[in-house]
C-alpha positions in Angstrom: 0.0 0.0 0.0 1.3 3.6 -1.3 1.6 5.9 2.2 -1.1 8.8 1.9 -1.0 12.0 0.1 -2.4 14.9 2.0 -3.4 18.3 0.3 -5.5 21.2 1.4 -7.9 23.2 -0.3 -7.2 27.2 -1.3 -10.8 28.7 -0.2 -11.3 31.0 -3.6 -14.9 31.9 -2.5 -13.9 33.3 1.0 -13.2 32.2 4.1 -14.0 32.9 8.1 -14.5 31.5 11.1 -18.3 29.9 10.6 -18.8 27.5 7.3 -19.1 29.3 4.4 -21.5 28.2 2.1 -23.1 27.9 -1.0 -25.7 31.3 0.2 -23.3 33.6 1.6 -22.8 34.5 -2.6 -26.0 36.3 -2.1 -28.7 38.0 -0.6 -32.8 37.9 -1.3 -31.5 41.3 -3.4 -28.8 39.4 -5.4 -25.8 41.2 -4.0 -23.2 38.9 -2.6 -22.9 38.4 1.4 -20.1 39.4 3.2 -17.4 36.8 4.5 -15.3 36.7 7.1 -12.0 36.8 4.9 -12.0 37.7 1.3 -10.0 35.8 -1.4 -7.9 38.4 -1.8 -4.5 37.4 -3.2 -3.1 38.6 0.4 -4.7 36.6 2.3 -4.6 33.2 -0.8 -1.3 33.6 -0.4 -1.4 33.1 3.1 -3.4 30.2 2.9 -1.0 28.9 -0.2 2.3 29.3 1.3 0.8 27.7 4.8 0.3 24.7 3.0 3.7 24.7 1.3 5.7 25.4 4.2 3.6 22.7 6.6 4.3 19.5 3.6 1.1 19.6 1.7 1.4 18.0 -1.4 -1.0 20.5 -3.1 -3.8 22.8 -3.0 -7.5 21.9 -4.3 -8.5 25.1 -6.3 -12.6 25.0 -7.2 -13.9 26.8 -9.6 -17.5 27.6 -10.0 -19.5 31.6 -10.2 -19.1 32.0 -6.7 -15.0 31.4 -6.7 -12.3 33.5 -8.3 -11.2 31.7 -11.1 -8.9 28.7 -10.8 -6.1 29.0 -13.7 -5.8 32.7 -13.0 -5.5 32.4 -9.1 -2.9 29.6 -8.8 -0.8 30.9 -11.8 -0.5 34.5 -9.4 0.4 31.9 -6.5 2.9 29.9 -7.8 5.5 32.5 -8.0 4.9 32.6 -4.2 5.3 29.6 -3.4 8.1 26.7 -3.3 7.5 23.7 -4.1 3.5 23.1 -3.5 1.4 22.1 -6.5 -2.0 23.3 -7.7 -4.6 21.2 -8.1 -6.5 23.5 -10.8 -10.2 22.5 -11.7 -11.4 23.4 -15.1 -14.8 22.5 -16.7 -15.5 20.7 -19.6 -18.1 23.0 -20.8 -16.1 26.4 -20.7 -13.3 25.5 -22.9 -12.1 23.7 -25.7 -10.1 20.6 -24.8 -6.8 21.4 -26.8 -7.2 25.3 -25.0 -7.2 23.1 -22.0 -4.0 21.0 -23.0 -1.9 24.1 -24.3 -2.8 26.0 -20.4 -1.6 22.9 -19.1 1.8 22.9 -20.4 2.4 26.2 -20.5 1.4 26.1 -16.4 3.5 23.0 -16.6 6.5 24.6 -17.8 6.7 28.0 -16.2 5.6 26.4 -12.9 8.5 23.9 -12.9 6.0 20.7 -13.0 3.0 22.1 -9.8 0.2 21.1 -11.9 -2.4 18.7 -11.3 -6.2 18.8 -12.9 -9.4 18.6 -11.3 -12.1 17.6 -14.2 -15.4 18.7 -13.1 -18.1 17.4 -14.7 -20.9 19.3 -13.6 -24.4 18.8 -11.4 -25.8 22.0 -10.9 -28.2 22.6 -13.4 -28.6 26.9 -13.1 -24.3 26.9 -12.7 -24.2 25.0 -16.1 -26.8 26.9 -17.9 -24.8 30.3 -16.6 -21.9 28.9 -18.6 -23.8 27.9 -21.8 -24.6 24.4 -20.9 -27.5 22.9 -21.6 -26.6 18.8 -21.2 -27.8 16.5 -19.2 -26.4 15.0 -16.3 -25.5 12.0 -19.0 -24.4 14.0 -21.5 -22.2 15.8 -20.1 -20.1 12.7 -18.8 -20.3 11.9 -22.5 -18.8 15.3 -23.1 -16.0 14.6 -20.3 -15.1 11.3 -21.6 -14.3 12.8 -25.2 -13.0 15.8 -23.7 -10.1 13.8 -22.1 -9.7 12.0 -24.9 -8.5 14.9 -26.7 -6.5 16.3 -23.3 -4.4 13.3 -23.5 -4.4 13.1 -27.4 -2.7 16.5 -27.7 -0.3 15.4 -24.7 0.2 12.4 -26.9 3.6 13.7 -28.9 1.5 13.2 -32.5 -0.9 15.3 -34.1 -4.3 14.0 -32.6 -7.8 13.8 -34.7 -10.7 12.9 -32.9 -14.6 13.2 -34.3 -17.2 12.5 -31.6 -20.3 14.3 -30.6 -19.1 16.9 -28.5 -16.0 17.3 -30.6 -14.4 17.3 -33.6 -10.3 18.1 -34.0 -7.8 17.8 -36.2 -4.5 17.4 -35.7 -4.7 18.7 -31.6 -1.4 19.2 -30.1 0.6 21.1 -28.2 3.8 22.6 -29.1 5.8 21.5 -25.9 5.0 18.6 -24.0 4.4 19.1 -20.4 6.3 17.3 -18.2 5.3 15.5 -16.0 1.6 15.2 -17.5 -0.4 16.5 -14.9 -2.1 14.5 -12.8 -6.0 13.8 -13.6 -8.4 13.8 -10.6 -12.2 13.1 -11.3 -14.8 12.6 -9.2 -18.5 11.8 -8.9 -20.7 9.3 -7.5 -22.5 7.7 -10.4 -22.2 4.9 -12.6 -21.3 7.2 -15.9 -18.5 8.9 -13.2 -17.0 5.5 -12.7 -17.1 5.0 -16.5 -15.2 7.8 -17.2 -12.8 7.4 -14.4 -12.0 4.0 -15.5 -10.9 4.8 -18.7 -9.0 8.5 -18.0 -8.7 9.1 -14.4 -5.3 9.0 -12.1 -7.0 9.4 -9.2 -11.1 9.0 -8.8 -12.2 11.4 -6.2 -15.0 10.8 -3.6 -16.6 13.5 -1.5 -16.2 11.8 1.8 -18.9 8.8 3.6 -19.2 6.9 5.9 -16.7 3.9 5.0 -18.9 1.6 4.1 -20.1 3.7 1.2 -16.5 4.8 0.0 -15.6 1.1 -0.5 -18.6 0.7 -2.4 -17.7 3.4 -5.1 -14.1 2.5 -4.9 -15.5 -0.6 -6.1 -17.7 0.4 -8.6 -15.1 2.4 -10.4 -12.5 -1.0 -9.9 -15.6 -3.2 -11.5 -15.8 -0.2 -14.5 -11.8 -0.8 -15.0 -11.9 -4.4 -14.8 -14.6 -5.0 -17.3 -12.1 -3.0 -20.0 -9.6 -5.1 -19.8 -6.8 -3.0 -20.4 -5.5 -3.2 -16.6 -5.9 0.2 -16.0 -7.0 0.9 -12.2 -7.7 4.8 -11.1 -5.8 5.7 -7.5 -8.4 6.8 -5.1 -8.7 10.5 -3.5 -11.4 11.3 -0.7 -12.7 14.8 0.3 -12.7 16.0 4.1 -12.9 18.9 5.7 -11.4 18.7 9.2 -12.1 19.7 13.1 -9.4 18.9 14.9 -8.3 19.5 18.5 -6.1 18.4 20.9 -9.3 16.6 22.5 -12.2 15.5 20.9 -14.2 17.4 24.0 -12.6 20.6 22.0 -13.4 19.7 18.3 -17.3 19.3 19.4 -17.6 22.2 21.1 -16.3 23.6 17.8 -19.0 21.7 15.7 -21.3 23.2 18.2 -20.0 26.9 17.3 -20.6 26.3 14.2 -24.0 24.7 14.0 -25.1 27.9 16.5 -24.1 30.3 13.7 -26.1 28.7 11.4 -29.0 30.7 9.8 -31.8 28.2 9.9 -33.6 29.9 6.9 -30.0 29.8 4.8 -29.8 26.1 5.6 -33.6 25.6 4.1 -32.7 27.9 0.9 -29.0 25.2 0.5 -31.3 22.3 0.6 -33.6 23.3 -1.5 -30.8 23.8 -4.3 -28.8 20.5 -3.0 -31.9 18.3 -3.0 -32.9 19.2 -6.4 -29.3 18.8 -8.1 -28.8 16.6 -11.0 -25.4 15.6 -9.2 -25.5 12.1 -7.2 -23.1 12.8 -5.0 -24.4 16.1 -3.8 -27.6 14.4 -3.5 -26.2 11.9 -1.3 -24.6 14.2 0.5 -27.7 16.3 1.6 -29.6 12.6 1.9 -26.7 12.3 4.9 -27.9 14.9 7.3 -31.7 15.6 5.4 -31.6 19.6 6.3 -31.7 18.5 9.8 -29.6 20.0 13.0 -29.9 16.7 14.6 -27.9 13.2 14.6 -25.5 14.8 12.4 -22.2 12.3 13.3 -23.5 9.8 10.4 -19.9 7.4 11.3 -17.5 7.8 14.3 -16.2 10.9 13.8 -17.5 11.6 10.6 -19.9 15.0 10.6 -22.5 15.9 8.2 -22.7 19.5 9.3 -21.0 21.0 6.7 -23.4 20.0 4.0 -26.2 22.0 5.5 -24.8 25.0 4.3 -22.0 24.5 1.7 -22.2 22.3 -1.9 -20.1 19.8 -3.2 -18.1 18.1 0.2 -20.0 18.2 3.1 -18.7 15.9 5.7 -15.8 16.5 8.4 -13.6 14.0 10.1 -14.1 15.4 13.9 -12.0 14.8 17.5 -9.0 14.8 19.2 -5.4 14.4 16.6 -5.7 10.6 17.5 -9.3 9.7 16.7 -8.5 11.5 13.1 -5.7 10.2 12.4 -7.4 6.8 13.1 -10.1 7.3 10.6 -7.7 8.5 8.2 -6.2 5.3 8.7 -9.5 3.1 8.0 -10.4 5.1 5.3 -6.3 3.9 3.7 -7.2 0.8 4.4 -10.1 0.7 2.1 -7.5 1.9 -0.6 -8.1 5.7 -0.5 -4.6 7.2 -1.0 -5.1 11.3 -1.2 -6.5 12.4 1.2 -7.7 16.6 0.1 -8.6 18.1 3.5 -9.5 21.6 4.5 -11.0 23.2 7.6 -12.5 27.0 8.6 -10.9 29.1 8.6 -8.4 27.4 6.4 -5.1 29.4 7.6 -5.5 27.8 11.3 -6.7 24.8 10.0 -3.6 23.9 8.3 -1.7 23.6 10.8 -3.8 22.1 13.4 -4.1 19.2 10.8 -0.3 19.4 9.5 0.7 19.8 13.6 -1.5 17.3 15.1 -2.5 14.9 12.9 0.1 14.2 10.1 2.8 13.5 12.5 0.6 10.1 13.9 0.2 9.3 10.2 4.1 10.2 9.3 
């Protein structure tokens, strides 16, 4: 078994001290909320070079309306930094594939080889049609699987040609390899996610569950690379945030804090939107918790109080350093090998993780 990779998350929507969701981007008049710490490239940079100087292996960078965007952020980081990488998400449905490959290794080169690729597919119907997609949820994984065709085509050394339905190119390339190839994570929780990892994925990325249902889509996307034949096998990532403390007496009373500053009406106005999403794994994320305030540790440790206000990830490993580290540990031993962890606000919550936990793991 590979030891773990650990990597943080660079919080391009803002940041603070209570969870910042999905509805702090707006008010009932449209104008955005205010958070606690903007994503200014002060206070990134902060966050970034945290990260770099406590051993992170990289930084998750989103990228949706509500963040600033992902190429442009981490390329104003790098210079900053030493040797962390950036995990950059980019979305099939705002670019052209061989756009995609030529940013890649031109971020490759000038960063001296910090580049991995988050591939996000898409669930949230009203973000996709505010970007000029109108696919379904199948479709677009249709779209993702030739779009990475053609990624890897133009990484390929030989002029690549490729007609599909989403796409049509001749002779892609790029005119300097990058090198390494960045790193492809994917994630999602359905059976055309698994697909699509099987066949283009380094590492297939799972918003974090209770174990029992990680194994289960670790397994899924293992049957989905078996059945090709080819011996491929994805890695697998898993998404946490973290509340850590040097007891676990500490990190609830911190999940309490947080639950107390949460606007009941903003939770009802996140569940709303999370309940009706065409992603499955945000739907079982919100099926985890159900909106509710109650019975909210769904595993030991594991808390689903996240999800009542922010999309995507919505669970937290929670308790002492030990009882983390520990679950880290089980979730290893089901095969998960990065582990992409954050915590609010995320400055702090570096190096309470990188200080208290990583050395038990290490």
């Amino acid at each position: 078994m590979n030891a773990p990779v650990f990597h943080w998350f660079l919080p391009t929507s803002g940041d603070g001290r209570d969870v910042v969701g999905w509805v702090h981007a707006k008010t009932a008049t449209g104008s955005p909320r205010e958070v606690g710490r903007a994503p200014d490239l002060g206070y990134l940079a902060d966050v970034a070079r945290a990260a770099d100087r406590l051993g992170f292996e990289s930084v998750l960078t989103p990228t949706g309306t509500w963040c600033e965007d992902a190429w442009i952020s981490t390329a104003a980081l790098a210079p900053l930094t030493r040797r962390l990488k950036f995990i950059v998400a980019l979305r099939p449905d705002a670019l052209s594939p061989t756009l995609a490959a030529q940013m890649a290794a031109t971020f490759q080169h000038l960063s001296g080889g910090r580049l991995a690729l988050n591939v996000v597919t898409g669930g949230d119907d009203a973000e996709q049609r505010r970007y000029g997609d109108h696919l379904d949820h199948s479709r677009r994984y249709a779209r993702t699987d030739e779009f990475l065709s053609v990624l890897r085509g133009a990484w390929s050394g030989t002029p690549f040609d490729f007609a599909g339905e989403h796409y049509r190119v001749e002779g892609a390339t790029v005119g300097r390899l990058p090198e390494p190839p960045p790193t492809l994570f994917l994630g999602g929780a359905s059976e055309a996610a698994a697909e699509v990892s099987a066949r283009h994925a380094d590492v297939h990325l799972i918003w974090g569950e209770p174990p029992k249902a990680v194994a289960e889509q670790i397994q899924r996307v293992r049957d989905a690379a078996e059945a090709r034949g080819d011996g491929r096998v994805p890695r697998f990532g898993v998404r946490f945030h973290v509340v850590t403390r040097d007891t676990a007496e500490q990190a609830w009373a911190e999940t309490d804090r947080l639950l107390e500053a949460m606007d009941p009406e903003a939770i009802a106005v996140a569940q709303n939107r999370f309940r009706a999403s065409a992603s499955v794994g945000q739907r079982r994320m919100a099926a985890l918790h159900g909106g509710s305030k109650e019975g909210l540790e769904v595993y030991p440790n594991v808390w689903a109080g996240f999800g009542l206000l922010r999309r995507h990830a919505g669970t937290a490993l929670v308790g002492s350093h030990e009882q983390v580290a520990e679950r880290i540990e089980e979730y290893r031993a089901l095969g998960v090998e990065h582990f992409i962890l954050s915590g609010q606000p995320h400055l702090e919550e570096a190096y309470r993780v990188a200080e208290g936990v990583l050395p038990l793991l290490r």
